[in-house]
C-alpha positions as CSV (number, residue, x, y, z in Angstrom):
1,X,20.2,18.5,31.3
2,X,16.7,17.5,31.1
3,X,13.9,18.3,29.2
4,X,12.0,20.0,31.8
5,X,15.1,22.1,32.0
6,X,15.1,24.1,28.4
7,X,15.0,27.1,28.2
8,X,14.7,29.8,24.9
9,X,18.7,30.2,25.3
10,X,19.4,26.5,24.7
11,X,18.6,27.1,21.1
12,X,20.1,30.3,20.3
13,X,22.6,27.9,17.5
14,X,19.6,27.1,15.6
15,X,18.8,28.3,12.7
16,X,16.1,31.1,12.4
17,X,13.2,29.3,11.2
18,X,13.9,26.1,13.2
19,X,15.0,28.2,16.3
20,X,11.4,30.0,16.1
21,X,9.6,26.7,16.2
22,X,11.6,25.5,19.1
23,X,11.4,28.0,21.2
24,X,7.3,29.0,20.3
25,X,7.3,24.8,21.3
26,X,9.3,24.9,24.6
27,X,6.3,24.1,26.9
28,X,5.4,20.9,25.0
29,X,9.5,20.2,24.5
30,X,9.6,20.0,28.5
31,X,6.9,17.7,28.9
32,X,8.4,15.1,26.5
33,X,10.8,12.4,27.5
34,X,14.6,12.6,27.0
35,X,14.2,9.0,25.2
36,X,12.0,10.7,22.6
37,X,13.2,14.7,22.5
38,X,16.5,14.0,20.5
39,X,15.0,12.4,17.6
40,X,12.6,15.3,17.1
41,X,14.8,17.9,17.4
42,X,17.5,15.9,15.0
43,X,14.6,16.8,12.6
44,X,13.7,20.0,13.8
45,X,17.4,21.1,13.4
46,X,17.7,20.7,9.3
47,X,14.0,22.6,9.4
48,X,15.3,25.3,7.4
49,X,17.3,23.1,4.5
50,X,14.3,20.9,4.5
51,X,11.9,20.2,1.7
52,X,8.2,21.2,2.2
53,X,7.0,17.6,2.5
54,X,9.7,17.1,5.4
55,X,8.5,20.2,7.0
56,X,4.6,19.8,6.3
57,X,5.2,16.3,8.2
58,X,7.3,18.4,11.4
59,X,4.8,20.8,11.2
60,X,1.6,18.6,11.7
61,X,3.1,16.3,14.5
62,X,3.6,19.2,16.5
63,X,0.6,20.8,16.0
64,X,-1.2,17.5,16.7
65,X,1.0,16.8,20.1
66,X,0.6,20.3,21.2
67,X,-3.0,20.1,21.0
68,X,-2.9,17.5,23.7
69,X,-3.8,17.2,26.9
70,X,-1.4,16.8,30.4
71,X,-2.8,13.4,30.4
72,X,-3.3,12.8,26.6
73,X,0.1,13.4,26.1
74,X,1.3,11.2,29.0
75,X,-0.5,8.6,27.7
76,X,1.1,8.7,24.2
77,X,4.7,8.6,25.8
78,X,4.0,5.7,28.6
79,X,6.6,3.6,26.6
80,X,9.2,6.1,26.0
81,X,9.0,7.5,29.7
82,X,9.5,3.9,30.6
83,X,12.8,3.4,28.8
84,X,16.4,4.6,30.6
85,X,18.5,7.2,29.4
86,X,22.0,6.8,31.6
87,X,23.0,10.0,33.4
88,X,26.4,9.9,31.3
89,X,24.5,10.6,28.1
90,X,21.8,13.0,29.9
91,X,24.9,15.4,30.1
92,X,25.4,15.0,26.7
93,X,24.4,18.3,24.3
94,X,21.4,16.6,22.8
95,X,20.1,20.2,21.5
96,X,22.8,21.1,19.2
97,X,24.1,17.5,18.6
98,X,21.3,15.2,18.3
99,X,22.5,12.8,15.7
100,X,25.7,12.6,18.5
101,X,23.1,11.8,21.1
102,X,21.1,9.3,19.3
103,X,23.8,6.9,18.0
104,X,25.2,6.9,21.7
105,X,21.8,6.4,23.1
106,X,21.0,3.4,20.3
107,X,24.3,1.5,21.4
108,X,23.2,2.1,24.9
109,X,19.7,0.5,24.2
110,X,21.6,-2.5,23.2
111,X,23.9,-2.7,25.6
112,X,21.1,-2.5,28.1
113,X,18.8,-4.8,26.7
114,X,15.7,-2.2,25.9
115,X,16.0,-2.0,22.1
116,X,12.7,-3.9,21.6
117,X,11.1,-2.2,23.9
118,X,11.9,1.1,22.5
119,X,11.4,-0.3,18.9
120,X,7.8,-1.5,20.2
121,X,7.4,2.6,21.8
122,X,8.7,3.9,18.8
123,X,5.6,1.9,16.1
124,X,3.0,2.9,18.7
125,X,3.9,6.7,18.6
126,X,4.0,6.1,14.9
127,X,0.9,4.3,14.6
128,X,-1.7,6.9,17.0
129,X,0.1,9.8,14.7
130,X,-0.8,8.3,11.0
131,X,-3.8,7.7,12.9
132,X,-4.5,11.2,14.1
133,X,-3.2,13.4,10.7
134,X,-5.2,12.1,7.7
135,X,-2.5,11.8,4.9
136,X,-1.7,14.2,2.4
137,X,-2.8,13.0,-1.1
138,X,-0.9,14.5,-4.2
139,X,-3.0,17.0,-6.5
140,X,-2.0,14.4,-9.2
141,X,-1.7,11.0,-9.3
142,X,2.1,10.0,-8.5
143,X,4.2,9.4,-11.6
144,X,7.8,7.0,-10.9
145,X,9.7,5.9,-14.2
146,X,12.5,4.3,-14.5
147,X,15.2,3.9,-17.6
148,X,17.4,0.7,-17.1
149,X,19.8,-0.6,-18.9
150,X,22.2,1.9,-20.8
151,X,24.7,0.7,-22.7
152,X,23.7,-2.8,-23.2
153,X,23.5,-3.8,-27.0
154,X,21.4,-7.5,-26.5
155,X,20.4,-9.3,-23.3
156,X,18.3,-12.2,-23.4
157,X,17.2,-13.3,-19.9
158,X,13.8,-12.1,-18.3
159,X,13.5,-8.2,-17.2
160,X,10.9,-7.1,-14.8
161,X,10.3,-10.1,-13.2
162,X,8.9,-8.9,-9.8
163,X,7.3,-6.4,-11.5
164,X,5.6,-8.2,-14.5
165,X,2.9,-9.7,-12.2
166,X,1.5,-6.2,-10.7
167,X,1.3,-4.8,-14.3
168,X,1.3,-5.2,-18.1
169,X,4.5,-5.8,-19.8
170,X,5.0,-4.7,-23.8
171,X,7.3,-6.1,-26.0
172,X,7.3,-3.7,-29.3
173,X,7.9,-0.7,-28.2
174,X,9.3,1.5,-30.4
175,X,12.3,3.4,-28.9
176,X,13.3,5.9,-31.4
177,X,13.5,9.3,-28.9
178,X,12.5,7.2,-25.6
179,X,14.2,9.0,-23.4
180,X,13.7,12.6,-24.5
181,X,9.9,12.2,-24.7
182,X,10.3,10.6,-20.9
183,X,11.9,13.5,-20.0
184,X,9.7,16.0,-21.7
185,X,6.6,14.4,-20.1
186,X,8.5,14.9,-16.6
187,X,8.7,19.0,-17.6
188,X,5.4,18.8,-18.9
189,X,3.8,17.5,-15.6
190,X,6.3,20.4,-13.5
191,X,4.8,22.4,-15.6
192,X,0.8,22.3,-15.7
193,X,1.3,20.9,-11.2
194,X,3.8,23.5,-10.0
195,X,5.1,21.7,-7.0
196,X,8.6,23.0,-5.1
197,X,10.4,20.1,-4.9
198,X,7.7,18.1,-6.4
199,X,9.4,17.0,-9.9
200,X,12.6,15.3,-9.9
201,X,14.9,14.3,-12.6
202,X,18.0,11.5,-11.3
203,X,20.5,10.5,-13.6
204,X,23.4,8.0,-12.5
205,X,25.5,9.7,-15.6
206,X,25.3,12.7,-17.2
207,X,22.1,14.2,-17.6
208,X,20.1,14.2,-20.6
209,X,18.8,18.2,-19.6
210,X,18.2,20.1,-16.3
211,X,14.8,22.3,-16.6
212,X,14.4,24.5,-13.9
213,X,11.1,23.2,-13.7
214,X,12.4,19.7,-12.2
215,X,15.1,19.6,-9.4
216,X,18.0,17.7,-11.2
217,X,20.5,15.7,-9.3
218,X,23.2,14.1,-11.6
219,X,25.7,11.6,-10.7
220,X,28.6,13.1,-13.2
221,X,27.8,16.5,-11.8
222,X,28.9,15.6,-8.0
223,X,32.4,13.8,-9.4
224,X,34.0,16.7,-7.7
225,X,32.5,16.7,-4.5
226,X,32.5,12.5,-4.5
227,X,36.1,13.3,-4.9
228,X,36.3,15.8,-2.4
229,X,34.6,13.0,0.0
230,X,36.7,9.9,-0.8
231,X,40.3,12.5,0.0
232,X,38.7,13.4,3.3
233,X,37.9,9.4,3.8
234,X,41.2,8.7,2.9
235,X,43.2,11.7,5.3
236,X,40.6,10.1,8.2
237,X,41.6,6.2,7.9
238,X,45.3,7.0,7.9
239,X,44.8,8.7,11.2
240,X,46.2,6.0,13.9
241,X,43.2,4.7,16.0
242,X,40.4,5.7,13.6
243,X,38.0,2.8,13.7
244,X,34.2,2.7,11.8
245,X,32.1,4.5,14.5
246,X,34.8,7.4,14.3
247,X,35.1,7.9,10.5
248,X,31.2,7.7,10.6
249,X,31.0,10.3,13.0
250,X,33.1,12.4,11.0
251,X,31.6,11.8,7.6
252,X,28.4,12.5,9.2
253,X,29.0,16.0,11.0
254,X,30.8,16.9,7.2
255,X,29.0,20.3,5.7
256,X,28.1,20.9,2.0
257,X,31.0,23.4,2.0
258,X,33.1,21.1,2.8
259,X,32.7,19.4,-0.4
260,X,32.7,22.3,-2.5
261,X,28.7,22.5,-2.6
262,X,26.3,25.4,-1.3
263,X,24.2,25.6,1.1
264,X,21.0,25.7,-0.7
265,X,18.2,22.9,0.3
266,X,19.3,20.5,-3.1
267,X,23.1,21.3,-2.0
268,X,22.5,19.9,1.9
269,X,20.4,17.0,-0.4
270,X,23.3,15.9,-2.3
271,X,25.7,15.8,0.3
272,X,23.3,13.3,2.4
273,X,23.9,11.1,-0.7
274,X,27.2,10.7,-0.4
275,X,27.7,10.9,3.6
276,X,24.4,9.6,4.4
277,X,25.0,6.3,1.3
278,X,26.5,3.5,1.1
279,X,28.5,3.1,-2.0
280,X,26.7,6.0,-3.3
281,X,30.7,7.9,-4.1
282,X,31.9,4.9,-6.0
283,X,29.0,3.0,-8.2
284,X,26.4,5.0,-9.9
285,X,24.0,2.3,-10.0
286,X,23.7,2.5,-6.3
287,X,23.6,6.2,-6.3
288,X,20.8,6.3,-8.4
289,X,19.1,3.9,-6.2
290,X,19.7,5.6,-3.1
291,X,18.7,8.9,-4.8
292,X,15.1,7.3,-5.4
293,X,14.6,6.4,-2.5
294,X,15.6,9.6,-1.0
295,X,13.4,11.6,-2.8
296,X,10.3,9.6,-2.3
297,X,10.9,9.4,1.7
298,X,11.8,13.2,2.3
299,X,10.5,15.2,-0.8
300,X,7.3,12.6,-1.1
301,X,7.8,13.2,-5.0
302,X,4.9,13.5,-7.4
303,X,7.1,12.8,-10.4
304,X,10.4,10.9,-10.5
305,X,11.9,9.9,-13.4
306,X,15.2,7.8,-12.9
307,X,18.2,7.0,-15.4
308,X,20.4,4.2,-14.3
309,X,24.1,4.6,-16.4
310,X,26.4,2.0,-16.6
311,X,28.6,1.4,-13.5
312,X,32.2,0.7,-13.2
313,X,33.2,-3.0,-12.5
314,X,34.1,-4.3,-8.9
315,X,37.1,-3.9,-8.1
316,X,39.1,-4.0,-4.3
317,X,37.3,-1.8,-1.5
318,X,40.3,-0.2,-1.1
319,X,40.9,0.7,-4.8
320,X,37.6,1.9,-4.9
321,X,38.3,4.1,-1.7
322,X,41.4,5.5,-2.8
323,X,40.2,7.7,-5.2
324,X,43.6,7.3,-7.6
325,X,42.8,8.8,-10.8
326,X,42.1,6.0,-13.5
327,X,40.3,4.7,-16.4
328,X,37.3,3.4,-15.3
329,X,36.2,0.1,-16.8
330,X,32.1,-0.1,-17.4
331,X,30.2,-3.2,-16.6
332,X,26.6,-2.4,-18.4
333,X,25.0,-6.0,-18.3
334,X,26.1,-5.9,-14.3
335,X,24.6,-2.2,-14.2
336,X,21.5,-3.6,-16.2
337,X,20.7,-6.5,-13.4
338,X,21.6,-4.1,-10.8
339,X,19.1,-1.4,-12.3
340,X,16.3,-4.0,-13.1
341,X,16.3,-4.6,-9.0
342,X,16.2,-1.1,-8.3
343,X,13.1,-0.1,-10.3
344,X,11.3,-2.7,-8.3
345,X,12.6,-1.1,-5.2
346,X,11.5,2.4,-6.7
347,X,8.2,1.6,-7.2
348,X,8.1,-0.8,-3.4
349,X,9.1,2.8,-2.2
350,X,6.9,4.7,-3.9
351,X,3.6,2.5,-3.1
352,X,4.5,3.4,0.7
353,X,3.3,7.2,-0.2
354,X,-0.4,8.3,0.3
355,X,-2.3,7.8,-3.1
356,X,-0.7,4.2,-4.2
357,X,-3.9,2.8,-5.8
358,X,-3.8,5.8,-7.8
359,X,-0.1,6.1,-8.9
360,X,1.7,5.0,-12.2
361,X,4.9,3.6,-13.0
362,X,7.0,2.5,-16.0
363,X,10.2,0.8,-16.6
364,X,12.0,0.7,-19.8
365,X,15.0,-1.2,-21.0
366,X,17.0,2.0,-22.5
367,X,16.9,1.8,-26.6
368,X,15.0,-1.4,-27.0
369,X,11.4,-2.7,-27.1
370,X,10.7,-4.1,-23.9
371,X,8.9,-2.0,-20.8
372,X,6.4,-2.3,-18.1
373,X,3.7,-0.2,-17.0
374,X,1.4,-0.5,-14.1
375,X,-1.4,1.7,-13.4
376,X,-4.8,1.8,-11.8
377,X,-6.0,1.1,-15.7
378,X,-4.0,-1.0,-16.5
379,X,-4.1,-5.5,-16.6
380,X,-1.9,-7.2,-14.3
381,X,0.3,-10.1,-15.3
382,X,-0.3,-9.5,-18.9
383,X,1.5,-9.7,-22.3
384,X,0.8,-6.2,-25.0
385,X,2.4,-6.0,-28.4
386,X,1.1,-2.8,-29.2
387,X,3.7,-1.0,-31.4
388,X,3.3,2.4,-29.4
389,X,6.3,4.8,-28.8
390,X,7.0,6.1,-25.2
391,X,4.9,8.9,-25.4
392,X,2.0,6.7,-26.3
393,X,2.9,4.4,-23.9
394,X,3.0,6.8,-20.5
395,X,-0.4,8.4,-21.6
396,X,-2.0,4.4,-21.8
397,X,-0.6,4.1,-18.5
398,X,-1.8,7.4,-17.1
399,X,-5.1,6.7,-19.1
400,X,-5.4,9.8,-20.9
């Protein structure tokens, strides 16, 4: 089937919100190219579990294509029209299984030798629509903060390196209570800037406290469902001729239910974690990573706070896959060097977001005196021994 071909019907497995959409969109839908339609609808088809940024973003694109004209809107698919979609995968369901479609159609781009030129379609679209829908600043300035280091009783080699020369670093900190008065200036922002979705709270442990003002996500509290995973990894690779493309398939067609979570919007988050992740089930340093980076690409977060927790050690893939009940054996200078990257990848991810030049961001080695904090106010590349506690220290970064 082609595009031109849909009809209302074709959607009836859709959910009710994102069905609506579809079908109030069908005349636009049939005017787009089957190179481009798929990877729409593979957003269109989570509408309903989506966050509000995620469907503020859907929402705006196809308001802006269908305000179009015939010839407007040939003219911003010219490359996509121009790219070859083989008959054999035309037949394909790309409705109800676009995520099927699109990893056929990437290996077929490949294989045919018109990757780059779909790569070079796909940043012009991207391009004329940042272009066209002025971004959406935050109603406060973005807050990220990141906890490192749990665990660790002394370590003596240079933290914050890639971030010390984009803000100030301080050296006597006093971190007596650091974490609960991190965590109580997270509420306190969810609080006054009511935002669904808009405060989150990531701990690669246990948490310190959920508040139902922040939306929690907690790698202790998934053990059962990374559990749950790493069986149903386990029953798939002992299956004779499962290969990687076939156990990724299945992982990625799993359901939250499957995994013994609901089916709420946090519920479909957490199982992208761990089906979406890589080593997200096994190391809680890079669960807390992914989970970052997550949050500030779909949920566009105005607060983050993230806790890194010590990790367990490597050990053999396989041991790590089988999921055999043991005791675990920590590594928290390995989880310390691991979590000193991340935070420079948190706040990389969250200068992508509308608002950069205004947003904050602190790091803090967990129980000691050293932490960074950059901030529209604040010097770059410098050196503070202000004895301030962390408090103190987030409202001088804020400057309030």
């Amino acid at each position: 089937m082609l595009p031109t071909s849909l009809v209302a019907g074709n959607f009836l497995q859709y959910q009710p919100e994102a069905r609506g959409i579809a079908v109030s969109h069908l005349e636009l839908f049939r005017r787009m190219p089957l190179s481009f339609l798929p990877s729409l609808l593979q957003e269109l088809i989570e509408y309903d579990h989506n966050f509000p940024a995620e469907r503020d973003a859907l929402g705006s694109e196809l308001n802006y294509l269908s305000n179009l004209s015939q010839t407007q809107l040939e003219r911003v698919f010219k490359e996509f029209a121009q790219i070859q979609v083989s008959g054999e995968q035309s037949k394909l369901d790309w409705v109800n299984q676009p995520l099927t479609f699109t990893e056929a159609f990437s290996a077929n781009l490949w294989s045919t030798h018109q990757m780059i030129a779909f790569q070079k379609a796909a940043a012009t679209y991207s391009e004329g629509l940042h272009a066209a829908i002025p971004a959406r600043l935050p109603v406060v300035p973005r807050l990220g903060i990141a906890v490192i280091g749990a665990g660790v009783d002394s370590y003596s080699n240079i933290l914050f390196a890639q971030l010390r020369p984009h803000g100030t670093y301080f050296s006597n900190i006093q971190p007596e209570g650091g974490m609960e008065k991190l965590l109580a200036a997270t509420v306190s922002r969810a609080k006054s800037h009511p935002i669904p979705f808009g405060h989150w709270y990531v701990d690669g442990g246990k948490s310190a406290g959920a508040n139902p003002s922040l939306a929690c996500v907690s790698y202790d509290a998934l053990l059962p469902a990374r559990r749950a995973l790493l069986d149903k990894i386990q029953n798939e690779v002992g299956k004779p001729g499962t290969g990687p493309e076939s156990l990724r398939n299945y992982i990625a067609h799993l359901q939250p239910e499957q995994l013994g979570l609901g089916g709420g919007t946090l519920d479909r988050f957490q199982m992208k974690l761990l089906t979406d992740g890589s080593g997200t089930q096994i190391f809680s340093t890079t669960f807390a990573q992914w989970t970052a980076r997550e949050v500030l690409r779909r949920a566009s977060a105005t607060t983050l706070l993230v806790r890194f927790a010590p990790r367990q050690r490597q050990r053999p893939m396989n041991e790590l896959l089988s999921n055999v009940q043991r005791e675990v054996e920590l590594d928290p200078v390995g989880s310390l060097i691991d979590a000193d990257m991340a935070a420079y990848y948190q706040w990389i991810n969250q200068q992508r977001l509308p608002g950069h030049d205004r947003s904050v961001f602190l790091v803090w080695f967990e129980g000691h005196r050293q932490a960074l904090a950059i901030g529209p106010t604040l010097p770059r590349g410098v050196e503070s021994k202000s004895a301030l506690d962390l408090g103190a220290l987030l409202a001088v970064a804020m400057g309030t």
